[in-house]
C-alpha positions as MATLAB code, in Angstrom:
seq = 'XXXXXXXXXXXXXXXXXXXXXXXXXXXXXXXXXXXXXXXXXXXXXXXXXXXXXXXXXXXXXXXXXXXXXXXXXXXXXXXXXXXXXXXXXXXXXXXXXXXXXXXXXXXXXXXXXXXXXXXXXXXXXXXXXXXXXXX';
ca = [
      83.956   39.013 -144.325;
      85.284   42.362 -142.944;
      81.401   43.333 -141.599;
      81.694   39.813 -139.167;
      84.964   40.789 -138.394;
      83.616   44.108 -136.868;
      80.745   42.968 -135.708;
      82.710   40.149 -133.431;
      84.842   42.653 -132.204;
      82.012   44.985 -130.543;
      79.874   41.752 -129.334;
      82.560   40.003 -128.405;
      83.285   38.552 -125.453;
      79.656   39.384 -124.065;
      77.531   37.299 -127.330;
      78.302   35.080 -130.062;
      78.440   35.980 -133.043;
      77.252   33.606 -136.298;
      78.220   34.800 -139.739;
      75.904   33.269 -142.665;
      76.322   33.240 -146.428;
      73.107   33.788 -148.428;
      72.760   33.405 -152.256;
      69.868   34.088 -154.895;
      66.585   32.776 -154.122;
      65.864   29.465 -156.136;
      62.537   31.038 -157.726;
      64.804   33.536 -158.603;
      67.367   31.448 -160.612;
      65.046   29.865 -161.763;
      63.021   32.628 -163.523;
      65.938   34.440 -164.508;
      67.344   30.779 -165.810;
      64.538   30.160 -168.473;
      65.321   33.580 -170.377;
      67.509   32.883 -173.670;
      70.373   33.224 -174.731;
      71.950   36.556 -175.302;
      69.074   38.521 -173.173;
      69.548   41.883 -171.977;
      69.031   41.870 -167.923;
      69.833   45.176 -166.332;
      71.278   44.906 -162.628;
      69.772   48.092 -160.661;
      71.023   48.271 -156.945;
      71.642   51.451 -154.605;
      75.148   51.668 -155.412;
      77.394   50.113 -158.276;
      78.308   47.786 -155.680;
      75.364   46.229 -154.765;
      74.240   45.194 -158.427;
      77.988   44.180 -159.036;
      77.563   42.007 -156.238;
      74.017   40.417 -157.928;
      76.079   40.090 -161.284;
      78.679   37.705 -159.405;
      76.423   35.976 -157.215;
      73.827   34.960 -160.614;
      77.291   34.044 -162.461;
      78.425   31.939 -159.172;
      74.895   30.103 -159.789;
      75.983   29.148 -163.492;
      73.795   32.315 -164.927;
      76.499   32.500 -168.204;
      73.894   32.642 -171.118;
      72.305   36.015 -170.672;
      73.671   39.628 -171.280;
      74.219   41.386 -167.344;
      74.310   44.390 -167.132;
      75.182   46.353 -163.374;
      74.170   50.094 -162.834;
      73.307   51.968 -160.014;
      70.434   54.263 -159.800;
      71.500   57.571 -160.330;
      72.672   56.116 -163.428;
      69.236   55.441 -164.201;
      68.246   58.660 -163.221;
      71.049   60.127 -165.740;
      69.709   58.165 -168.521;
      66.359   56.468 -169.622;
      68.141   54.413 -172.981;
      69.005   51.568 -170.117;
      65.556   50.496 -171.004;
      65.236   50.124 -174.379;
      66.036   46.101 -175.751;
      66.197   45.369 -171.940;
      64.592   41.693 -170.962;
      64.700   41.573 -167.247;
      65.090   44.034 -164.747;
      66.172   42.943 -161.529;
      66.831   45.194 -158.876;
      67.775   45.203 -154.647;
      64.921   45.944 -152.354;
      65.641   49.318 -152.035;
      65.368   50.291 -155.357;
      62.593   47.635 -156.556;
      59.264   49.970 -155.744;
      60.637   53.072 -157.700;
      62.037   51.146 -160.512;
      58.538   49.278 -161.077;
      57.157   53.050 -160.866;
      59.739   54.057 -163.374;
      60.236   51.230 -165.929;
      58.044   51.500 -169.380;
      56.910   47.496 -168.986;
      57.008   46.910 -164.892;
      56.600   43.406 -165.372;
      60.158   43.181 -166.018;
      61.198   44.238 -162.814;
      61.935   41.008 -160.462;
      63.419   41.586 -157.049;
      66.699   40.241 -156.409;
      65.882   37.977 -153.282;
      68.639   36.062 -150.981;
      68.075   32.939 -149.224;
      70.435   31.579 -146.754;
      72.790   28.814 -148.053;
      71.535   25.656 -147.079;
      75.548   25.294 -144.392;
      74.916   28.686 -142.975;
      71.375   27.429 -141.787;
      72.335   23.659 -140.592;
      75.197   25.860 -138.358;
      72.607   28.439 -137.240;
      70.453   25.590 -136.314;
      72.709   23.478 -134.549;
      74.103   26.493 -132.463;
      70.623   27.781 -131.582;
      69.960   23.944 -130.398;
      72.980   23.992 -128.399;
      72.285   27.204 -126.554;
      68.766   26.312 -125.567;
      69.885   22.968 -123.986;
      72.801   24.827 -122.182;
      69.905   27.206 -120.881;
];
């Protein structure tokens, strides 16, 4: 919430300034969702941040049943074992090319994709209305 905060500050009073939430793509929930129980899934973002920030938004979608693990890259670059007995990888955008070049099997690399939450959209939607007609 800080980054809106900002962001309002510079553009404000000249443009408005929408904040939206986003969350994991259905198609992915629902492919990381039919893994079992107890599977490894390694979390690869930029930073330690990033794929901490995957792990809580799959466990904010109910994703308790699987085994998540968050690294960042230079981690992987430190040390190859993260593969071995690994299920799923699933990685941020910017990391997603080089770890399918990387990974032994890179059919197990999925990209962690957002969606915007279905409030965030109706209130984009409705202020984007509203502007036109005042135009």
């Amino acid at each position: 919430m800080h980054i809106i905060y900002n962001v309002i500050q510079i553009a404000a009073p000249k443009h408005e300034v929408i904040g939206v939430n986003y969350e994991p793509d259905i198609h992915l929930i629902t492919q990381i969702s039919t893994l079992n129980r107890g599977c490894q899934v390694l979390l690869v973002g930029q930073k330690m941040a990033e794929s901490k920030k995957m792990k809580q938004m799959l466990e904010k979608s109910g994703i308790y049943h699987l085994n998540l693990q968050s690294v960042d890259i230079e981690s992987i670059h430190q040390d190859s074992q993260f593969f071995k007995h690994i299920d799923m990888i699933c990685t941020s955008q910017s990391v997603f090319d080089y770890m399918r070049e990387i990974s032994p099997n890179p059919e197990k690399v999925v990209n962690f994709s957002f969606i915007i939450n279905r409030a965030s959209l109706s209130v984009l939607k409705t202020r984007l209305v509203a502007v036109q007609i005042k135009n």
